[in-house]
C-alpha positions as CSV (number, residue, x, y, z in Angstrom):
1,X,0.0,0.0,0.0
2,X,2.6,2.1,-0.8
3,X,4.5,1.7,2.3
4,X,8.0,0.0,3.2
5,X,10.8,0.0,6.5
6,X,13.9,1.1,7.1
7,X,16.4,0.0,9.5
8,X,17.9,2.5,11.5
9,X,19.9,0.8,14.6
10,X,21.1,-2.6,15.1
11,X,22.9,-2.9,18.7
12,X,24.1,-6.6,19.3
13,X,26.1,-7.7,22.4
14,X,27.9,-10.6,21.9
15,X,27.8,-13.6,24.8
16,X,30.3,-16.1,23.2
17,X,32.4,-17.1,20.4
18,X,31.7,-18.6,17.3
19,X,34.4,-19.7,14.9
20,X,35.3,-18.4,11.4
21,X,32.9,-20.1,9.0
22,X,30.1,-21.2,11.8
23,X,26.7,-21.0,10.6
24,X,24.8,-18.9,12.6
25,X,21.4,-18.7,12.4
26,X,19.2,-15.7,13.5
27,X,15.9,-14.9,15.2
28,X,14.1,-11.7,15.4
29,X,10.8,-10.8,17.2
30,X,8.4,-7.9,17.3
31,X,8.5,-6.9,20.5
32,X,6.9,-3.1,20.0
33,X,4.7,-0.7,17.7
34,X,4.6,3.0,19.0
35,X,2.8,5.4,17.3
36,X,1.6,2.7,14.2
37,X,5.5,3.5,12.8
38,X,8.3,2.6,15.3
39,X,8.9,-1.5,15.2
40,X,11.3,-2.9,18.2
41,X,12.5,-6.0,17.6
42,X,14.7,-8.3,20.1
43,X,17.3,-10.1,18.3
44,X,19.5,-13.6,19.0
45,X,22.3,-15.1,17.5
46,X,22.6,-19.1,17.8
47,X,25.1,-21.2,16.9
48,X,23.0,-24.3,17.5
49,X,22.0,-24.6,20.7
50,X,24.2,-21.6,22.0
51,X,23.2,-18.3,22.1
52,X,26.4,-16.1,20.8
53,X,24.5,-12.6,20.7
54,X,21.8,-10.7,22.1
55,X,20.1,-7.5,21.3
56,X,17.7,-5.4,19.5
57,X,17.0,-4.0,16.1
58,X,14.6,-0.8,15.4
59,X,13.1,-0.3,12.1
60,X,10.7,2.9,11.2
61,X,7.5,2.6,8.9
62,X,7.9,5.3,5.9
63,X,5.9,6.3,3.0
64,X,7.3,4.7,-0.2
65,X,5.7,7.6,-2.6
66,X,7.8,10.4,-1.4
67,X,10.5,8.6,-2.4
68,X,9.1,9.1,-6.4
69,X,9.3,5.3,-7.2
């Protein structure tokens, strides 16, 4: 509907270590909506069953048509 998100802050802490080449996998989850535009999300980094980072990301609701595309 003429609407998309941008990311503005990513702020991971990391827990552990993970080796070069591990396959991480990642999970996020909406935490929060304020004001119908501001999306929290809580972030986690596994390497199978070991969590090697923790944090959140924030993304922002805009308004695609200003953007003349």
């Amino acid at each position: 509907d003429g609407r998309g998100t941008v990311g503005f802050e990513v702020c991971v802490k990391h827990v552990a270590a993970a080796g070069e080449g591990t396959d991480c996998t990642v999970h996020a989850r909406l935490e929060e909506i304020v004001d119908g535009r501001k999306l929290r999300f809580a972030v986690e980094v596994r390497d199978g069953d070991r969590t090697i980072g923790v944090g959140t990301h924030e993304r922002r609701v805009i308004d695609r048509t200003s953007f003349g595309s």
